[in-house]
N, C-alpha and C positions, 0 to 999 in steps of 0.2 A: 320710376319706382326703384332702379334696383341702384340708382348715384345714390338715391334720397340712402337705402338701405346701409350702401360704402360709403358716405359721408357721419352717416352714426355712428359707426363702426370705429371709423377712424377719429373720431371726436371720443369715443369711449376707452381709446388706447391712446390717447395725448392722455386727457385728463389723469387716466390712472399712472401712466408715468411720471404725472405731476407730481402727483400723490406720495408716489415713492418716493420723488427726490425731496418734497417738503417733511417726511417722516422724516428719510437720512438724514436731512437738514437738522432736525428738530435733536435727534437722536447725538447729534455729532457735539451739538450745542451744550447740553445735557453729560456728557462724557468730559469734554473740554473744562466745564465749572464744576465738574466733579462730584454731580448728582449722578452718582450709580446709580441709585434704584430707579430713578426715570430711564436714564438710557438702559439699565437691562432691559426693561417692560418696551423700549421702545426700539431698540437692536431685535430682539429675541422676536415680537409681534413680524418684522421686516425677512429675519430668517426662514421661520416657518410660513411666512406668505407662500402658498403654490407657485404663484407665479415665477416664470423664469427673469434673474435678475443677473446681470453679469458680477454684481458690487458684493454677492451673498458670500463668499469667501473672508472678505470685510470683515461683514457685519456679523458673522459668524468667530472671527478672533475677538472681534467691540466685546461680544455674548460675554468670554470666556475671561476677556478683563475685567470684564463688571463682576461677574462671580466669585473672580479670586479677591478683588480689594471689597466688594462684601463679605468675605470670609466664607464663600459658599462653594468652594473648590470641590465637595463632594456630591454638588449638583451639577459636575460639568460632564459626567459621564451619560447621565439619563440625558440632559440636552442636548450631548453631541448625536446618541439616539436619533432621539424625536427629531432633528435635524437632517440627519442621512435618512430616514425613512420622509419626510417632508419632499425631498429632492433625491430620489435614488440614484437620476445618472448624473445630477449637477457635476459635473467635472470641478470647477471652481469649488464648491463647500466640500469634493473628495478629495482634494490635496490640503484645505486648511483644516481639515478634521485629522488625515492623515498627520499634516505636522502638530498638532495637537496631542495624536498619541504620541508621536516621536518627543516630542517638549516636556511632557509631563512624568511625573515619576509614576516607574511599572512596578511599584511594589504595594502592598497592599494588607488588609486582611479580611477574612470571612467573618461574619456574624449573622447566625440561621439560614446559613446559604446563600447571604448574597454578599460579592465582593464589594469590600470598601475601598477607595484608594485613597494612597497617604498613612500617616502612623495614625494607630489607633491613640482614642482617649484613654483605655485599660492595657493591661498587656496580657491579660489571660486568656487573649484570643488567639487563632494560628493566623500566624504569619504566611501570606501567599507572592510569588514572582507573578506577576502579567505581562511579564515581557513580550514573549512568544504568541500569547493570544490579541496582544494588541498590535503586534504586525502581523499576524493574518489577517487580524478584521481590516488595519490600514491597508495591505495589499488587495485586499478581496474587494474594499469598496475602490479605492484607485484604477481597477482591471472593470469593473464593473462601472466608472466613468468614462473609463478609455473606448470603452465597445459602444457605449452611446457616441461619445464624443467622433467616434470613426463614422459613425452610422449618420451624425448631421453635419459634422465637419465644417464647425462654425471658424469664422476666420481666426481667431482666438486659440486654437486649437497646439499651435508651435507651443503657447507655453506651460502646456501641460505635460511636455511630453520630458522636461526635465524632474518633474516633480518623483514619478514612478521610480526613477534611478535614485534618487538619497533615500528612499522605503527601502528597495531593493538591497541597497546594503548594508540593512540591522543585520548585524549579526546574529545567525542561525544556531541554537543551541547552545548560546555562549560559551560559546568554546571560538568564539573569532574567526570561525568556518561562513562562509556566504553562501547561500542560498540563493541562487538565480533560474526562474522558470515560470509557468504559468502556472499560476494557483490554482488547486480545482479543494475547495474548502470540503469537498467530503473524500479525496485521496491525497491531499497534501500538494508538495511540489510536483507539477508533471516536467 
């Protein structure tokens, strides 16, 4: 009873690995001919899968090209979201989320409270800096990989540990001053 049990098991984790790689497949296919809207629905579905996937990193930058050559650049914030909350400790989608905010422009503006990134369509809005708020969140979710990734210390783990160090030196305050320490996101630098 209990092979018959570990033989389904293990038939149910082939398959679904299948699965995965014939989506990436499909996804990759879709990107290459230049059908964004397929590969975003079909990167994006692969992202937010629970499941643990080494490639999510990937398919997490795929995401962020499909949005900008559809001109949906101001969808890449709420999915980089829904992504880091999909995979809290993923190590891999916290360093290509992280260079994501490092890549993209930290300047912005408000409209009824919430932040826009990029220049506005009007200009009678206030102008806002997000510098600062997007390396804490990049630092906070990268420290918040690393303590998982300590915690299972998958063989993969050396190359994480370069990643932390190019966040680490955004410059602090803009004033060219660095900032090196452990985050604690409700007292700042410890």
């Amino acid at each position: 009873m209990k092979k018959t049990l570990w033989l389904f098991v293990l038939l149910a984790v082939t398959r679904s690995a299948h699965a995965v790689a014939v989506d990436r497949a499909g996804a990759e296919a879709a990107l290459a001919r230049g059908d964004y809207a397929q590969a975003l629905t079909d990167f994006s579905a692969l992202v937010l899968r629970p499941a643990v996937d080494e490639n999510v990193g990937q398919d997490f930058k795929n995401v962020l090209q499909c949005l900008e050559r559809l001109n949906r650049s101001g969808d890449i914030d709420s999915f980089r979201d829904k992504a880091i909350g999909a995979h809290p400790g993923n190590w891999r989608l916290a360093v290509a989320a992280a260079d994501s905010l490092r890549e993209t422009p930290s300047f912005g503006h408000m409209i009824d409270g919430q932040f826009h990134r990029g220049y506005p369509r009007v200009w009678n809005v206030r102008l806002v800096d997000a510098g600062e708020r997007d390396r804490a969140r990049a630092l906070a979710w990268l420290e918040k990989a690393l303590d998982a990734a300590e915690k299972r210390n998958p063989p993969g783990r050396g190359r994480f540990l370069p990643g932390p160090g190019r966040h680490a030196l955004f410059a602090a305050g803009g004033g060219g001053g660095l900032a090196v320490g452990r985050l604690d996101l409700d007292h700042g630098m410890a």
